[in-house]
C-alpha positions as CSV (number, residue, x, y, z in Angstrom):
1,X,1.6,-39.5,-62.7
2,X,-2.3,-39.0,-63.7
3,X,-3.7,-36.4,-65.0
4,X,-6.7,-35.5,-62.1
5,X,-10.2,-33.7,-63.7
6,X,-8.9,-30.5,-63.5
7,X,-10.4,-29.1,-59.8
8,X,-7.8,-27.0,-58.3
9,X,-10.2,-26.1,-55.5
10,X,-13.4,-27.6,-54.4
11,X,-15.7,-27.2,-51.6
12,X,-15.6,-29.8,-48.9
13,X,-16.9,-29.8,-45.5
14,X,-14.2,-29.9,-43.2
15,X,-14.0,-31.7,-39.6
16,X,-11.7,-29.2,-37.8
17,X,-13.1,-25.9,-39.0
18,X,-16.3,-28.1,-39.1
19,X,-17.7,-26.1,-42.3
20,X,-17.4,-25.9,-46.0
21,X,-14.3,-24.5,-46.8
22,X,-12.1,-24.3,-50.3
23,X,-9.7,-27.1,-50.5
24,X,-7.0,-27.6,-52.7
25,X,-5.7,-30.5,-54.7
26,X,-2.2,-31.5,-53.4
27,X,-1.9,-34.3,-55.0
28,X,-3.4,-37.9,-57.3
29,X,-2.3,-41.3,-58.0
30,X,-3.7,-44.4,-60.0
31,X,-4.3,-46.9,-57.2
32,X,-6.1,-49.3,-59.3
33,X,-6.7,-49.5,-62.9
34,X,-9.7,-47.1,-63.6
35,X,-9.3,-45.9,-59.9
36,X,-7.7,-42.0,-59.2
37,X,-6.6,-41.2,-55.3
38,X,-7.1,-37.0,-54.8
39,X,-6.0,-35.5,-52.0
40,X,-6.8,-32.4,-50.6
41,X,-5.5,-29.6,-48.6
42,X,-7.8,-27.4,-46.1
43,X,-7.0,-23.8,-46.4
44,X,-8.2,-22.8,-43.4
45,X,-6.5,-24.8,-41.2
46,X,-4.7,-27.5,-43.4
47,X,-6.8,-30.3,-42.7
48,X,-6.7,-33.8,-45.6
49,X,-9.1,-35.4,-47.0
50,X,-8.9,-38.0,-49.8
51,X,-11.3,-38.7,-52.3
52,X,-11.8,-42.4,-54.8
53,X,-12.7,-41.1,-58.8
54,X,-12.8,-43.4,-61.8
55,X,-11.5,-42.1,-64.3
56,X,-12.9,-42.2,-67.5
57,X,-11.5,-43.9,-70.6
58,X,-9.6,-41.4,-71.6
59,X,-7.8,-41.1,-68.9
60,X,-6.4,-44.1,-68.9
61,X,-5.3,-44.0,-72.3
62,X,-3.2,-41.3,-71.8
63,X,-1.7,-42.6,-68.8
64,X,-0.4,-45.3,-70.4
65,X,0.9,-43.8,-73.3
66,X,2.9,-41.2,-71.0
């Protein structure tokens, strides 16, 4: 498991309520090395969305030592 930059909510336009609405992080995985998938959870009407990061040294370090 990776530890995401700590964003339980974030604005993000969404297509179905076709506004900015909070969404919250559901979940994140390491896809590639230096790569973090995020995805999250409309709470208006439970649209996804994914978002790409790269994480930052750090990051990865503690990944691997976990």
């Amino acid at each position: 498991m990776t530890i995401p930059i700590f964003r339980p909510y974030v604005f993000l336009r969404c297509k179905k309520c076709n506004r900015k609405t909070d969404h919250v992080l559901v979940s994140s995985a390491t896809v590639k090395k230096g790569e973090i998938e995020e995805k999250y959870e409309c709470q208006e009407c439970g649209e996804t969305k994914v978002i790409y990061e790269l994480a930052s040294p750090s990051q990865l370090t503690n990944h691997l030592e976990a």
